[in-house]
C-alpha positions, 0 to 999 in steps of 0.5 A: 567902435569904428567900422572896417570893411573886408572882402573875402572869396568863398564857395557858393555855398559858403556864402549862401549859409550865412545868407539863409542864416541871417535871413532865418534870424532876422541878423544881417551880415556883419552883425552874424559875422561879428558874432562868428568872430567873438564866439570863434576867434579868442585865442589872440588880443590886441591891446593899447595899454599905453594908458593915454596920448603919447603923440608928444612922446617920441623918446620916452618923454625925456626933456 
């Protein structure tokens, strides 16, 4: 898995939960924050089933 950065703005108190949270539990931020999203956010999938390299494959595979 690749890691990706995001920035998002919040009220000083939603950023302080998550912060006395990570610190009661000894998680760090973006350990908490792939947890939230894995627990909260189901409801949509993205998927590649291709099923392998199709860089050469631009009109379907046609010769």
């Amino acid at each position: 898995m690749t890691d990706s950065r995001a920035t998002a703005t919040s009220s000083v108190e939603a950023d302080r939960r998550p912060s006395i949270h990570c610190a009661m539990t000894g998680l760090d931020r973006p350990e908490l924050v792939e947890q939230l999203v894995d627990a909260h956010l189901r409801r949509y999938v993205a998927s590649d089933r291709g099923g392998g390299d199709s860089a050469g494959e631009v009109d379907g595979g046609a010769a």
